[in-house]
C-alpha positions as CSV (number, residue, x, y, z in Angstrom):
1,X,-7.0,-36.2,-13.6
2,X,-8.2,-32.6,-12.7
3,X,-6.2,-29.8,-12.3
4,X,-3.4,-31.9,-12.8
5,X,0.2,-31.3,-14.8
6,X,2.4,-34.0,-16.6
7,X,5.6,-33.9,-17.2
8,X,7.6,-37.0,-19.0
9,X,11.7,-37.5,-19.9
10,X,13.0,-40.7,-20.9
11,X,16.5,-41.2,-21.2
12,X,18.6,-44.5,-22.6
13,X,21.7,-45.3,-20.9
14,X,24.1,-48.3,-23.4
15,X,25.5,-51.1,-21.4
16,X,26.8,-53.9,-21.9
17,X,25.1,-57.4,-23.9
18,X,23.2,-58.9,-20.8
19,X,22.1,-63.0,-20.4
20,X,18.3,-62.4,-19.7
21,X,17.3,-64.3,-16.2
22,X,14.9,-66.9,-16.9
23,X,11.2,-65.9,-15.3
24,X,12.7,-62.2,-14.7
25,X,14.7,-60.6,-12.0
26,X,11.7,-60.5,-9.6
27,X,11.9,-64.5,-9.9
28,X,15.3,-65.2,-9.4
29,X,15.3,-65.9,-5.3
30,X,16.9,-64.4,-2.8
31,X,20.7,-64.0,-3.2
32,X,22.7,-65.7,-0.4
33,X,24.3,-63.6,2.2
34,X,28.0,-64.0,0.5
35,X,26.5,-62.8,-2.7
36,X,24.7,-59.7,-1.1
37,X,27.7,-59.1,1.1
38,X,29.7,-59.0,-2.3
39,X,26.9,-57.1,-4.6
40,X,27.0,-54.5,-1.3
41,X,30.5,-54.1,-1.2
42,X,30.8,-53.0,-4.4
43,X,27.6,-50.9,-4.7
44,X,29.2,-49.1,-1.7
45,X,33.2,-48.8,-2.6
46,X,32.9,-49.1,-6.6
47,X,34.7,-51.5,-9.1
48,X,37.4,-54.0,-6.9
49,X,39.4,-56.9,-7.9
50,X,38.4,-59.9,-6.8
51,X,41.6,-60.4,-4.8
52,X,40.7,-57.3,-2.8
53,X,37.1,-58.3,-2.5
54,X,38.2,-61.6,-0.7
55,X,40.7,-59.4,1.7
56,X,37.9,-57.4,2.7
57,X,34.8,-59.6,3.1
58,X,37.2,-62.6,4.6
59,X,36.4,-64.8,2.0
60,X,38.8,-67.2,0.2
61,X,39.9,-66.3,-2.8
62,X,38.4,-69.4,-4.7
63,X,34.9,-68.7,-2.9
64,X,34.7,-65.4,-4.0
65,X,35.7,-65.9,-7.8
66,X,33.4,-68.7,-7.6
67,X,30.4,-66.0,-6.5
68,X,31.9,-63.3,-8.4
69,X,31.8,-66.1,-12.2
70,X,27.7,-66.9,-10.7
71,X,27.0,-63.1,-10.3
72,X,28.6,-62.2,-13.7
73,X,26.8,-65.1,-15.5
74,X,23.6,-63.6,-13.9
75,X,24.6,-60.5,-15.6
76,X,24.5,-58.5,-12.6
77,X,28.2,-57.9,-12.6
78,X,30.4,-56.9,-15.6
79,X,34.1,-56.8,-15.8
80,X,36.4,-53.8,-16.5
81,X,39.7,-53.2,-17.9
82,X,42.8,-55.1,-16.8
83,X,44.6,-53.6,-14.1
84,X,48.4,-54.3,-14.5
85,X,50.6,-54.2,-11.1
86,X,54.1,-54.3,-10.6
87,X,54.0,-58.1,-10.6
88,X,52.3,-61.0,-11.7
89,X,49.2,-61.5,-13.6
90,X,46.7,-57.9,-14.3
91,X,43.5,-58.0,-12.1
92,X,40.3,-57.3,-13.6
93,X,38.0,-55.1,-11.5
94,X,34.0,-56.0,-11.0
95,X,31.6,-54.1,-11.3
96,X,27.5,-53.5,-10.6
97,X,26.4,-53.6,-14.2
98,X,24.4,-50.9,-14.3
99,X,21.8,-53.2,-16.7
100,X,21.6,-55.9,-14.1
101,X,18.5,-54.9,-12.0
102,X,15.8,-51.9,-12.7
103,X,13.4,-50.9,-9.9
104,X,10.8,-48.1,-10.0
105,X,9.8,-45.7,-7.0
106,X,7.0,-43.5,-6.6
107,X,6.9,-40.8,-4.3
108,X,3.6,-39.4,-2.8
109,X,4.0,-35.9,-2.5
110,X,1.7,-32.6,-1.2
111,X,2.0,-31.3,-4.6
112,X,3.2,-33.3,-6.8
113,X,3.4,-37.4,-7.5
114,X,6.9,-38.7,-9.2
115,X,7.6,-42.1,-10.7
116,X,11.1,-42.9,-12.0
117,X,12.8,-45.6,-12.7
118,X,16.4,-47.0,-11.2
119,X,19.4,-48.8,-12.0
120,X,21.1,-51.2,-10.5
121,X,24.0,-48.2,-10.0
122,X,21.3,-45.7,-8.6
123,X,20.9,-43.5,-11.8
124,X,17.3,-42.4,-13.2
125,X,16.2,-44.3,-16.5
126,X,13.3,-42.8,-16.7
127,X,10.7,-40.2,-14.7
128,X,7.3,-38.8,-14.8
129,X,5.2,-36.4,-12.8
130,X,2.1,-34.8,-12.2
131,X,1.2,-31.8,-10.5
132,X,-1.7,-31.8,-8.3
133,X,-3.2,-29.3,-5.6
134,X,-3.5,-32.4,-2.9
135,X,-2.9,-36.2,-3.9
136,X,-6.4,-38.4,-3.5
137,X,-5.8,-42.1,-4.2
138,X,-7.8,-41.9,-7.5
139,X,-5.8,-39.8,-9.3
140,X,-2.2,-41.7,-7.7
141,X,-3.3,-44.7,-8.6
142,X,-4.3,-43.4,-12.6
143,X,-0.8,-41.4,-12.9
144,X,1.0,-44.7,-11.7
145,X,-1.1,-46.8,-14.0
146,X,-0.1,-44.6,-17.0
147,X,3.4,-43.8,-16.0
148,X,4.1,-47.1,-15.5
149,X,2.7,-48.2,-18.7
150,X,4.4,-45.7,-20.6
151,X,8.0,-46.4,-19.2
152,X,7.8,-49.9,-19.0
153,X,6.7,-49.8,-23.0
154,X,10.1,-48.3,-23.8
155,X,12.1,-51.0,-22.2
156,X,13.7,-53.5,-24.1
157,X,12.8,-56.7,-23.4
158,X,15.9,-57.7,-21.4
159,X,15.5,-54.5,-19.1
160,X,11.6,-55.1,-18.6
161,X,12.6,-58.8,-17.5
162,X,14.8,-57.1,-14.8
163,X,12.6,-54.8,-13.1
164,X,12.2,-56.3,-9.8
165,X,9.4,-54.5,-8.2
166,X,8.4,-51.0,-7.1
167,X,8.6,-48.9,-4.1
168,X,6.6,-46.4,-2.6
169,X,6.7,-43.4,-0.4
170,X,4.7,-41.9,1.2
171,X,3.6,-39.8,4.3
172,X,3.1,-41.8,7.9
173,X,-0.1,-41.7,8.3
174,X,-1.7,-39.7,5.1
175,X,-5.1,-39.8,6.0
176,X,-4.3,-37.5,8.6
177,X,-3.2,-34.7,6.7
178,X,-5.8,-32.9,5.3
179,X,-5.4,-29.6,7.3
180,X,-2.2,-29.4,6.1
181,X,-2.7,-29.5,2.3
182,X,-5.8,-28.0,2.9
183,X,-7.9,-30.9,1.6
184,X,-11.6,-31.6,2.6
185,X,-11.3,-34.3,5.5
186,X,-14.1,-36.7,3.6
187,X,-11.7,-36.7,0.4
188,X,-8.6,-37.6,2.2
189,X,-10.0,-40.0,4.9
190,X,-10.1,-42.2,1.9
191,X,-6.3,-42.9,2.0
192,X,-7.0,-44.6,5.7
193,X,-8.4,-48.2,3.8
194,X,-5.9,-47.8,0.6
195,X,-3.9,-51.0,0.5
196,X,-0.7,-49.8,-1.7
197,X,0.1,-53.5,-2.6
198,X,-3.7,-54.1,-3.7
199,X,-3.2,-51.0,-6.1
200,X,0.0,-52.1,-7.4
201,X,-1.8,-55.5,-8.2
202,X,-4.1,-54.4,-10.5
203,X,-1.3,-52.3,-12.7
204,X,1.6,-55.4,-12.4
205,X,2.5,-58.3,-11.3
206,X,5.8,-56.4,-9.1
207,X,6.2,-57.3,-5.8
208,X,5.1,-53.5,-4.2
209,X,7.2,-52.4,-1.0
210,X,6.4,-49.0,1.1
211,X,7.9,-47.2,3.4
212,X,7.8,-43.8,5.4
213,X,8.7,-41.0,2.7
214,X,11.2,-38.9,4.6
215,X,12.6,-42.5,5.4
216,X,13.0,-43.3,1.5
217,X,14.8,-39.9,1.2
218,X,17.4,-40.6,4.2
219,X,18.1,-44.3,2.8
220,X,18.8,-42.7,-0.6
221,X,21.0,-40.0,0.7
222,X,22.9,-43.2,2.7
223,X,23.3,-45.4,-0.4
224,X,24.3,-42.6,-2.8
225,X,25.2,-39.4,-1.0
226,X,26.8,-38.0,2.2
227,X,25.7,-41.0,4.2
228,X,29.1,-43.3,3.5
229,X,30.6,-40.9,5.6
230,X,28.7,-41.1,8.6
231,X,28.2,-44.3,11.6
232,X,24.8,-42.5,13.0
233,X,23.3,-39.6,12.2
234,X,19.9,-37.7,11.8
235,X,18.7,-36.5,8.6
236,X,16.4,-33.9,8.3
237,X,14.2,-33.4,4.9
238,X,12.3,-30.3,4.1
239,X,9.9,-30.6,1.8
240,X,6.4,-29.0,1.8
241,X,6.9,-30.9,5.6
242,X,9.9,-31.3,7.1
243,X,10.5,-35.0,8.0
244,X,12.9,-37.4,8.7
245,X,15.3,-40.5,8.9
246,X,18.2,-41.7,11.6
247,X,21.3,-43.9,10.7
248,X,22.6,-46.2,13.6
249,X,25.7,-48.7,12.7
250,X,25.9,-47.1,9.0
251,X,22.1,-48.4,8.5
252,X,18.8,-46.9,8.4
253,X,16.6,-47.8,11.0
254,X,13.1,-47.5,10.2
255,X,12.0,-48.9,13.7
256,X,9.2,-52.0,13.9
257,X,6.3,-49.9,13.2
258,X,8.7,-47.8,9.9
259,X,7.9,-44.9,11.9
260,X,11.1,-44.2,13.2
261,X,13.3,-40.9,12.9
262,X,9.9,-38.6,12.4
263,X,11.9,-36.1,13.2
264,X,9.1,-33.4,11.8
265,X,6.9,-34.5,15.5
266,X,9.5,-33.0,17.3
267,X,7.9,-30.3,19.9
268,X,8.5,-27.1,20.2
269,X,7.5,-24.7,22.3
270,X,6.0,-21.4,21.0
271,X,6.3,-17.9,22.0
272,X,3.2,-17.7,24.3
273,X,4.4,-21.4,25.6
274,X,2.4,-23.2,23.0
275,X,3.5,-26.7,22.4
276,X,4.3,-26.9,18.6
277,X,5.9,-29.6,15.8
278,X,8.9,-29.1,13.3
279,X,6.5,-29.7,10.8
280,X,4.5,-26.4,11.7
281,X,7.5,-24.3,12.1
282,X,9.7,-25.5,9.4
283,X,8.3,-26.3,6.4
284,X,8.1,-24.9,3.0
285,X,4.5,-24.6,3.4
286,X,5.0,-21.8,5.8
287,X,6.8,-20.2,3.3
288,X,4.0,-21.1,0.5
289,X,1.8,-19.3,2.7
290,X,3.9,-16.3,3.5
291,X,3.8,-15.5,-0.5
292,X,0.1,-16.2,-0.9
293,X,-0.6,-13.8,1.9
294,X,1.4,-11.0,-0.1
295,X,-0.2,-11.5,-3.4
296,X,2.8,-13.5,-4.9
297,X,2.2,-16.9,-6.9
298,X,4.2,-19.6,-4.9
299,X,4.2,-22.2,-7.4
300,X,7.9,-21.6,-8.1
301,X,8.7,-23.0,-4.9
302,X,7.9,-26.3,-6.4
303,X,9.0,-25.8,-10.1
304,X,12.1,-23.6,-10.1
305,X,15.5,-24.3,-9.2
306,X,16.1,-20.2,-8.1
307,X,14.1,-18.6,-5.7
308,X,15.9,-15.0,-6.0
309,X,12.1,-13.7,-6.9
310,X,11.4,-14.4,-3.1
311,X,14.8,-13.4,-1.7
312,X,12.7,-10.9,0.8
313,X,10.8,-13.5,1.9
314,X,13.1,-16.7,1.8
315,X,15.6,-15.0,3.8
316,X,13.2,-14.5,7.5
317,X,12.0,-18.7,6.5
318,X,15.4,-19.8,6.3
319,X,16.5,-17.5,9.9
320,X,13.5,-19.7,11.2
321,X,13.9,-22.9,9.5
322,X,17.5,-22.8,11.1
323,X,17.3,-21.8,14.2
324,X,14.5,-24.7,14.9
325,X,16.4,-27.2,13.1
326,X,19.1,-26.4,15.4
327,X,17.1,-27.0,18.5
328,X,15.7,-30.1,16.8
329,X,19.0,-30.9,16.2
330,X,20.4,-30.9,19.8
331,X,17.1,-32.9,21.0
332,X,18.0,-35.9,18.8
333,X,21.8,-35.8,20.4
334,X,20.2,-36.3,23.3
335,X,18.9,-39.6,23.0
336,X,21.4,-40.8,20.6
337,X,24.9,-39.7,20.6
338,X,24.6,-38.8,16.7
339,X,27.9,-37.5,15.1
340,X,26.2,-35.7,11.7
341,X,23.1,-33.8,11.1
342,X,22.5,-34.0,7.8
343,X,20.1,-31.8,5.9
344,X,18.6,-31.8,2.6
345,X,15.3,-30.9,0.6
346,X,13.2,-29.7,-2.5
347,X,15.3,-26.2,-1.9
348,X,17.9,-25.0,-4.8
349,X,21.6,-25.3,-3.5
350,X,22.0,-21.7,-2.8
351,X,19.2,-22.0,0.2
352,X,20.2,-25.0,1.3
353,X,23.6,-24.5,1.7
354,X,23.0,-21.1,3.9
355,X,20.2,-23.0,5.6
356,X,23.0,-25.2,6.6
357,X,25.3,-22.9,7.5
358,X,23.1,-20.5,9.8
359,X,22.0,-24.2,11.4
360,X,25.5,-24.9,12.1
361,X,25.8,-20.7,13.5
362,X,22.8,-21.3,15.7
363,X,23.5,-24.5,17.1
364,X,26.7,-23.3,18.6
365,X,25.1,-20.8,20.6
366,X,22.4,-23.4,22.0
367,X,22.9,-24.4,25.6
368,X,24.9,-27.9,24.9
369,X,25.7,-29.3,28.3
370,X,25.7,-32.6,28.6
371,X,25.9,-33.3,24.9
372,X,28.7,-33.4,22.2
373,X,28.1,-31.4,19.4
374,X,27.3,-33.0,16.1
375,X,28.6,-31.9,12.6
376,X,26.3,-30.5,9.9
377,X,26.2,-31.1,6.6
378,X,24.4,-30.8,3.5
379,X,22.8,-33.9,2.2
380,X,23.2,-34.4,-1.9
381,X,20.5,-35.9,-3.5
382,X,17.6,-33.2,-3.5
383,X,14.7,-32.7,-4.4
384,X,14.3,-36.8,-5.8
385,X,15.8,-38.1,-2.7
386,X,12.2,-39.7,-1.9
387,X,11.3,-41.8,-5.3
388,X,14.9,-42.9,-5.5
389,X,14.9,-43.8,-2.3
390,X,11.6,-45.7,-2.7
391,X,12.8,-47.5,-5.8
392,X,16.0,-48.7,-3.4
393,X,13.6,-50.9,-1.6
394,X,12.9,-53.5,-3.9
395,X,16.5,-53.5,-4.8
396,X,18.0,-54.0,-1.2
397,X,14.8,-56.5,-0.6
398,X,16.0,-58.8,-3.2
399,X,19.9,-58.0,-3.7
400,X,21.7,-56.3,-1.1
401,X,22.5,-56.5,2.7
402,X,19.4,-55.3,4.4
403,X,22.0,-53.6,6.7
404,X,25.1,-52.1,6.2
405,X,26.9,-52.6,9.4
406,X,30.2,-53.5,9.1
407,X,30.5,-52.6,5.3
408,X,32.7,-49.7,6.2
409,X,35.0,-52.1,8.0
410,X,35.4,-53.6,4.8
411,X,35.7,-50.3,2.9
């Protein structure tokens, strides 16, 4: 691949002995809804009891150990230390053995492409990257190829028989993106006839599943970050293009065409009265260019975790970014009555949390009648929120609830 950088960290995490699945995790069927419901619970709430698991989902006790002895058997549960109460017999917590299911997620990116591998408890086995000036399928397709060959080499055999597919994010629409990463339109209209699950098909024999890449970084701040708090809310993503997701009944909704919550359309309207997008007026891109325009190399942006070398310049982006994603921020209120705003990104705490905060400053001073003003919050996952939230798919496909309302009634 030209012009292109790779980067490569494996890392091994001990677990438990494991039965191996006959035929592979990706063969094993589709769970039945008590055993999702179960699974879900405690992927969301952590180790319970089986006792308090049948409180919770309604179950009776005997149904639920029955499920629970199937689940452990299937070594996608493992047990932990006796619990000892005041009375009776100690109960012995369940867990999501962290061993049990493996999923990888590629994420599609303006600069970069990332491919890392998940556990079944949401933490990052493995990762690789590559560094490009603007994605073209060619070079994707080659990085997954090789990536994928060189984690799936380290696996032992029991892990590589429980990877259960991969995921992949990427922009709405890529094709149409050229102007913005600056790519020659011929090049890029090549993405328009690219079947993803074609591609996958010639590296593996994983079941490929895609969705919308500011989607895939929402679902993975709702599965593993800030999203257990919320019932509904919008979350904004800024990455080299702002994008992203909405939560309704604690689940993402990614709407019948997956297009839904693209947030980074929102209009605008400019100073002259110019109809603009998010995505032009709050984007890292803008402030790529700003530093380009100066004579500054922006390629920290996307490789550092401290900006101070730009603090002249990141401090007029973020009095921009804010005060639009507070305006953005009141238009989604007013078609759902959202109670969080959550933001997150490829930006190093420091920014984000004072991109946060001035959102929060500006958005009190917009003109709210008729709406309730929503919290907002800083999302936690960063700058990986889109692969891990690609690799999720395959996972909540095959093992969890597809939706998560009414989990936090059972909480």
């Amino acid at each position: 691949m030209n012009n292109a950088h790779k980067e490569v960290w494996i890392a091994r995490v001990d677990g438990s002995k494991i039965r191996s699945l006959s035929g592979g995790a990706n063969q094993s069927g589709l769970r039945d809804y008590n055993e999702r419901l179960l699974l879900s619970m405690l992927q969301r709430n952590g180790p319970m009891p089986g006792s308090d698991l049948a409180r919770k989902a309604g179950l009776s006790p005997q149904t639920v150990s029955v499920i629970l002895r199937k689940l452990e058997n299937d070594g996608l549960l493992r047990r932990g230390d006796p619990m000892r109460g005041k009375v009776g017999k100690p109960s012995i917590p369940m867990a999501l053995n962290p061993d049990g299911v493996f999923s990888f997620g590629l994420n599609i990116g303006r600069r970069k492409a990332t491919l890392l591998l998940l556990d079944f408890e949401g933490r990052t086995r493995a990762k690789c990257t590559t560094r490009y000036p603007y994605p073209l399928p060619g070079q994707i397709f080659a990085f997954l190829r090789d990536s994928y060959e060189e984690i799936a080499s380290a696996l032992p055999r029991d892990h590589a028989e429980r990877v259960c597919g991969i995921g992949i994010a990427a922009p709405f629409e890529l094709w149409n993106w050229h102007e913005l990463v600056g790519a020659p339109a011929a090049e890029f209209a090549r993405w328009k006839d690219v079947s993803f699950q074609a591609e996958v098909a010639e590296i593996c024999n994983l079941p490929a599943f895609v969705v919308n890449d500011a989607t895939a970084a929402c679902r993975a701040e709702h599965i593993y970050g800030r999203g257990k708090e919320f019932r509904d809310y919008a979350y904004f993503f800024l990455a080299a293009f702002v994008g992203g997701g909405i939560v309704l009944n604690h689940s993402v909704y990614e709407g019948h065409q997956g297009n839904a919550g693209a947030l980074g359309s929102l209009r605008s309207v400019g100073p002259n009265g110019e109809s603009r997008q998010l995505v032009d007026i709050a984007s890292i891109h803008l402030l790529e260019a700003r530093l380009q325009e100066v004579g500054m190399d922006p390629s920290g942006l996307w490789t550092k975790d401290d900006w101070s070398d730009y603090d002249r310049y990141v401090e007029p982006w973020i009095r921009q970014t804010a005060q639009e994603l507070a305006k953005a921020a009141l238009s989604t209120c007013s078609v759902i009555d959202f109670e969080a705003i959550v933001i997150d990104g490829g930006l190093p705490r420091d920014v984000k949390e004072t991109l946060v905060a001035r959102t929060r400053r500006y958005l009190s001073n917009q003109d709210k009648r008729g709406l309730i003003l929503p919290q907002v919050e800083a999302g936690e996952i960063g700058g990986n929120a889109r692969e891990i939230g690609a690799a999720c798919g395959p996972i909540l496909s095959q093992y969890l609830l597809n939706t998560n309302a009414g989990l936090s009634d059972l909480a």
